[in-house]
C-alpha positions in Angstrom: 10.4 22.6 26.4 6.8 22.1 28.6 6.8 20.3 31.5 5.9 16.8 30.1 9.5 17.0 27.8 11.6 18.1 30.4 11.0 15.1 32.7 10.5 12.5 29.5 13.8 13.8 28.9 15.5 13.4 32.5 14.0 10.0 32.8 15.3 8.7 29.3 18.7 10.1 30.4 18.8 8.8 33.9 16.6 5.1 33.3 17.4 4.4 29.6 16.7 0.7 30.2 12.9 1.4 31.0 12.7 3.0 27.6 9.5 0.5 27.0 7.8 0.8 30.1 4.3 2.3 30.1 2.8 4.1 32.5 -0.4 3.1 34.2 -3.4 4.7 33.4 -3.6 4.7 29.4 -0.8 2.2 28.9 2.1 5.0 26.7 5.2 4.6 26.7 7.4 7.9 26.3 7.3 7.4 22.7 3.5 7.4 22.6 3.8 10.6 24.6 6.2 12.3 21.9 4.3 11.0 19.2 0.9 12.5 20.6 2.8 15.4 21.0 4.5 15.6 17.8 8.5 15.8 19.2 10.3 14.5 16.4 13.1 14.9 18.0 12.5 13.2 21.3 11.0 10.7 19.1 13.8 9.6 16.7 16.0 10.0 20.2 13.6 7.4 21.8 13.9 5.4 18.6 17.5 5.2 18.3 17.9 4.6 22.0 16.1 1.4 20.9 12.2 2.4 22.1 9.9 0.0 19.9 7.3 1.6 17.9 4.9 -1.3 17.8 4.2 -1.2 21.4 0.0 -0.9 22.0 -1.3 1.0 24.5 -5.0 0.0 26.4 -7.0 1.5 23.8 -4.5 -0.8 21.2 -2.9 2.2 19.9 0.6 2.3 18.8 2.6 5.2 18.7 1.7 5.3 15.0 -2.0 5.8 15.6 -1.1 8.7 17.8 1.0 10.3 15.6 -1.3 9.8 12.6 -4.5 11.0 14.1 -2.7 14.0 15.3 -1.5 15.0 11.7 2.5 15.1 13.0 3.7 14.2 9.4 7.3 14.3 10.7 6.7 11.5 13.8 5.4 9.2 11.2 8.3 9.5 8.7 10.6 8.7 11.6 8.0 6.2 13.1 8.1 4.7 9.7 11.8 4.2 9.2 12.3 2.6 12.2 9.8 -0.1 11.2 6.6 1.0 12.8 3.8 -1.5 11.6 0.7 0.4 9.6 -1.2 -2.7 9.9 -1.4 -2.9 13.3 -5.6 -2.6 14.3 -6.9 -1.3 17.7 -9.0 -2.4 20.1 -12.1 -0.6 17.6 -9.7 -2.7 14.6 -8.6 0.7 13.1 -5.4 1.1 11.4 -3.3 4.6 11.6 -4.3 4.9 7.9 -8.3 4.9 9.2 -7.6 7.2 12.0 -5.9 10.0 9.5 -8.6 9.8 7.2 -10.9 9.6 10.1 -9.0 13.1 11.5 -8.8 14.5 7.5 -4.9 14.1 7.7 -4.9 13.8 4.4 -0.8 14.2 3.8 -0.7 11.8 6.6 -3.0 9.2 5.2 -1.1 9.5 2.1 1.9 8.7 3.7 0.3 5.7 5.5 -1.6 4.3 2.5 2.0 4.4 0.6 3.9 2.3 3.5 1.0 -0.3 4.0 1.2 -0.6 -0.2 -2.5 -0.3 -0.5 -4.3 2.0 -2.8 -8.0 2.8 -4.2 -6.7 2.7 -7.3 -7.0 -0.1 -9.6 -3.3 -1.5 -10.9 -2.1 -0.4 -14.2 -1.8 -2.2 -17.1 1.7 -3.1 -18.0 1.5 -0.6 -21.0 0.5 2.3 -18.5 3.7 1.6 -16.3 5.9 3.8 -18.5 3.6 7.1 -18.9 3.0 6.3 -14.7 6.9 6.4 -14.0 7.6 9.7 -16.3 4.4 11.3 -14.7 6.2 10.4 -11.0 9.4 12.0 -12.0 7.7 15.5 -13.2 5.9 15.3 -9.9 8.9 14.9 -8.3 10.9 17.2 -10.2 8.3 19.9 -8.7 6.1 19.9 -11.9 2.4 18.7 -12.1 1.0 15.7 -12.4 -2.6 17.0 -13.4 -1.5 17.5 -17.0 -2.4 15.2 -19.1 0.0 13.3 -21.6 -0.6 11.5 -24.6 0.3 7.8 -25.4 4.3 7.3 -26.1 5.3 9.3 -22.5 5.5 13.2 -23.6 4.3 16.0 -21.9 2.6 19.1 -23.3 4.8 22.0 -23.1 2.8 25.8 -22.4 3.7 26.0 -26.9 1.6 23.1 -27.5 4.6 21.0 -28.6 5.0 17.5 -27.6 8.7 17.3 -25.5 9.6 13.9 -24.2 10.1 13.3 -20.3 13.6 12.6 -21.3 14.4 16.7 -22.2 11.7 17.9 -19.7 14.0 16.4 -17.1 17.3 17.4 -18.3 15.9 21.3 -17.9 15.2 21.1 -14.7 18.2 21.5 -11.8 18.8 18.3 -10.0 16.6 18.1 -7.0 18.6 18.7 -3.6 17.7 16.4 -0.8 15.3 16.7 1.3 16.6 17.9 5.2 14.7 14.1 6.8 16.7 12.6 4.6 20.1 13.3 6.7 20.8 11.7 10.3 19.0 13.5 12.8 21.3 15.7 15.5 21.1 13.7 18.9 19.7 15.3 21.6 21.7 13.7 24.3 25.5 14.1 22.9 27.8 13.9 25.3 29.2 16.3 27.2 32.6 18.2 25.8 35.8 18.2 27.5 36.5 21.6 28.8 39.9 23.1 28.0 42.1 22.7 31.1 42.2 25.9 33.1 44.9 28.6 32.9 
């Protein structure tokens, strides 16, 4: 750990109730420091210690803006989860999603664009909705979505023979979850008893 973590990390231990303070020249909290920084695991700590992620600094930057203009993809999952606002605008009105794109985060923006449910691209017709879904589960299955498919939701296997979604799942293993998607180890656990002495 740098300096900056080791004594973010004392003074969460030692002050937890001044988990929200900022400090006074830019306004951060200590999760605006581990979001600039990209701790993910000092930031879901601060989180579940009850740190809150909508908090603006001077420049009206949350914690979010931070993380996303810094490209920490991980610090905006957990920023996320815990119900960090993309709409918030700074003081210049930008939301995280226009300082990633501003930064070419693009995985980041992404990400953002997904939470805020905006998109650039026009909504489907309701008889697109079925090809759209089976094309999302290839992608998420690890294929492609680049292929295209024809009407009736059926992908074009490498022998040029039309195989529905339905069998192009069932050959593929089941997808393992993803290592975010458990709880995060704590980094302040208490400490263990020691084994009485002999």
């Amino acid at each position: 750990m740098d300096g900056d973590l080791s004594k973010l990390y004392l003074a969460v231990q030692q002050q937890s109730e001044r988990i929200n303070d900022a400090e006074p020249t830019k306004g951060w909290t200590a999760l605006h420091i581990t979001a600039a920084k990209g701790y993910d695991a000092m930031t879901r700590e601060l989180l579940a210690r009850g740190a809150d992620p909508n908090i603006a600094d001077k420049e009206g930057h949350t914690a979010l803006h931070l993380a996303a203009g810094a490209g920490h993809l991980q610090v905006v999952t957990d920023l996320l989860r815990r119900r960090a606002d993309p709409g918030i605008r700074d003081k210049d009105g930008r939301t995280p999603l226009d300082i990633a794109a501003a930064a070419d985060q693009p995985r980041v923006a992404a990400l953002l664009r997904e939470a805020a449910g905006t998109s650039f691209l026009p909504a489907p017709s309701p008889g697109e909705v079925p090809a759209m879904r089976a094309r999302l589960q290839v992608v998420l299955a690890g294929g492609s979505a680049h292929r295209r498919s024809p009407p009736g939701g059926q992908a074009r296997a490498k022998h040029s023979r039309w195989i529905p979604f339905d069998e192009v799942d069932a050959a593929r293993p089941a997808a393992r979850p993803l290592a975010h998607d458990f709880p995060p180890p704590t980094l302040f656990s208490p400490p263990r008893a020691r084994p009485p002495a002999r």
